[in-house]
N, C-alpha and C positions, 0 to 999 in steps of 0.2 A: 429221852435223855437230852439234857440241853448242854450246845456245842457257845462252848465261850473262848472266845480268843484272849487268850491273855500271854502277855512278855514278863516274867519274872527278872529281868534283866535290867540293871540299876540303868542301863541308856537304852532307851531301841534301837532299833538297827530300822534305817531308812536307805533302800538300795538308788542310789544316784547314778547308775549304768545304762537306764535310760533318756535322763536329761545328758549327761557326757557325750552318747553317742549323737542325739541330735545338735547340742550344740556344737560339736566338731563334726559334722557336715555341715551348716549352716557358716562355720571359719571356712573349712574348706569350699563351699561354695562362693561367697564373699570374696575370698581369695583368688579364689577362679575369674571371677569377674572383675576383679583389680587390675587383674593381669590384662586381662582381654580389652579393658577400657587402658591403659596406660598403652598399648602397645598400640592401636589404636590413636592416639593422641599424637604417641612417635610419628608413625606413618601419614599423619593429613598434617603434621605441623612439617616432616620431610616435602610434602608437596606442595603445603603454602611454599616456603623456602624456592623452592624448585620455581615455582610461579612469579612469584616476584620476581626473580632472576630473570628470568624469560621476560615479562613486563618490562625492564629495565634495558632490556637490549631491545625490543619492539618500541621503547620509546624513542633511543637513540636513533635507530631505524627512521624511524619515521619523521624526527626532526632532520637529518640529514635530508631525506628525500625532499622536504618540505626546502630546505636551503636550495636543492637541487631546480625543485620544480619554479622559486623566484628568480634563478641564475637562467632559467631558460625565458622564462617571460620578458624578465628586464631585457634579455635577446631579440627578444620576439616585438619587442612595442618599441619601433621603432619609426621613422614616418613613411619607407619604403614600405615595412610590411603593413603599416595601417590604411596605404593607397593599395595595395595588394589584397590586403583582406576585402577594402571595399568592392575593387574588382570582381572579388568570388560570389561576395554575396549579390550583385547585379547578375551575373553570368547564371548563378542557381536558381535564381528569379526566373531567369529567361527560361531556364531549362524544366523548372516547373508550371511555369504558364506554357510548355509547349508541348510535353506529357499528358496535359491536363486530357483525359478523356470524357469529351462529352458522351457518347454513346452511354457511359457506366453512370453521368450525372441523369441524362435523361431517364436510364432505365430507374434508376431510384426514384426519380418524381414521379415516375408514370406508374407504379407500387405505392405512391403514396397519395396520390390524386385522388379526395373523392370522386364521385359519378358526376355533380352539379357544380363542377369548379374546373375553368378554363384556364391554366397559364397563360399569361400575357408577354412577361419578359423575363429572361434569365439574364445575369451579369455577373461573372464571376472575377473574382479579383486577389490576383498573391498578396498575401500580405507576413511577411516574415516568413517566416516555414510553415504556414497557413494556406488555406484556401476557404475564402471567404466570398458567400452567395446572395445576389439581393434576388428578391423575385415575387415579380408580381404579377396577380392572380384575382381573375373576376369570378365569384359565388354568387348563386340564386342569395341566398339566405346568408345573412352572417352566423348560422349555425355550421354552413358550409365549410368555413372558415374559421371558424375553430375548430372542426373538427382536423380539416385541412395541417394546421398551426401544431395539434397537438400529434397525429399521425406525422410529424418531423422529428416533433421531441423525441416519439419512443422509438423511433428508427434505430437509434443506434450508429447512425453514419451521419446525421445529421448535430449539433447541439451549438448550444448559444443560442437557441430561437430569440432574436428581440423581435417583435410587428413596427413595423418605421409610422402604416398610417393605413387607416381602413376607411372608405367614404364611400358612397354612390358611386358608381361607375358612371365613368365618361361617355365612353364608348356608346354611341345610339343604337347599335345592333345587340347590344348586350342589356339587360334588364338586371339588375344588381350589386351589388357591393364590390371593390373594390379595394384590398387589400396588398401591404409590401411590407415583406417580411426582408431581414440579414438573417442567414444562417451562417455559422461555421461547417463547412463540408470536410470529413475524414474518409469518404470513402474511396478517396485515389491511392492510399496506404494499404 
C-alpha cells in the first residue's frame, strides 16, 4: 500500500512554534547583551569622568608646585649662595680626592694587568663628581696592550677607555711599546 501525504485543506497548516521560539531567544539574548554593553559603557564613561577630575587637580597640583619650586630658586640664586655653592663644590672636591682609595684602584689594575705589561704611572684626577685615571703602561707586544685596553673596557669599574698615545718605549731597561690611556674610574662608588 502506498502512504501519501496529502492536506485536503483549502490552506495548509505551517506550524511557526519553532522559528517563534528561536527567534525570541535570539531578542532575549540580544537583549541580554544590550544591557550588558550599555551598563558597561555607564561604568568606564563614570570613570573617564572620575579621571579627568582627578587629572584636573593633579594638574593644578603640580603647577602650583612648579610656582613653588621657582619662588625657591629665585631665593636661592642669589650671589651669596652662588659663592656658597662654589665653596661646597671645592670642599666635595677635596673630600673626594681625599677618600680616594688607592689600595681598591691598585687592586682593580692588578685584576686587570696582562702577564707582559708593566704599569708605569698612575694619575688620578676629580673632575666634577668624577674620578678620572691617566695611566701609563709598557707591553712587550702592542697585542699586550690591547689586550691591556680592552680588559678595562669589560671591567665594569673602569669606562671612557680613550688611549692618549702608544710608541716605543723610552725606557732602556724595558724593550717595548709604550702606551697612555684616560679612563673614567667608578669603582670608589
Amino acid at each position: 500500500m502506498i502512504k501519501i501525504d496529502a492536506n485536503l485543506a483549502t490552506r495548509p497548516f505551517v506550524n511557526h512554534r519553532k522559528f517563534a521560539m528561536i527567534s525570541g531567544g535570539l531578542l532575549i539574548l540580544l537583549l541580554g547583551i544590550t544591557y550588558w554593553n550599555f551598563s558597561r559603557y555607564q561604568t568606564v564613561r563614570a570613570r573617564r569622568g572620575e579621571l579627568n577630575a582627578q587629572l584636573s587637580r593633579e594638574r593644578v597640583r603640580f603647577e602650583a608646585l612648579g610656582r613653588e619650586q621657582d619662588k625657591v630658586l629665585a631665593r636661592l640664586q642669589t650671589p651669596e649662595t652662588a659663592e656658597f655653592l662654589e665653596t661646597l663644590e671645592h670642599v666635595n672636591q677635596l673630600i673626594r680626592r681625599r677618600t680616594f682609595s688607592w689600595t681598591k684602584l691598585l687592586n682593580d689594575l692588578e685584576r686587570l694587568t696582562p702577564a707582559n705589561l708593566q704599569i708605569v704611572a698612575i694619575k688620578p684626577q676629580v673632575l666634577g663628581k668624577g674620578m678620572v685615571v691617566e695611566i701609563v703602561a709598557n707591553g712587550r707586544t702592542s697585542g699586550d696592550n690591547v689586550q691591556f685596553v680592552s680588559n678595562l673596557e669589560s671591567s665594569g669599574k673602569f669606562y671612557d677607555v680613550s688611549p692618549l698615545h702608544e710608541e716605543i718605549s723610552k725606557n732602556p731597561a724595558f724593550v717595548g711599546r709604550e702606551i697612555a690611556v684616560q679612563v673614567k674610574y667608578k669603582g670608589q662608588s
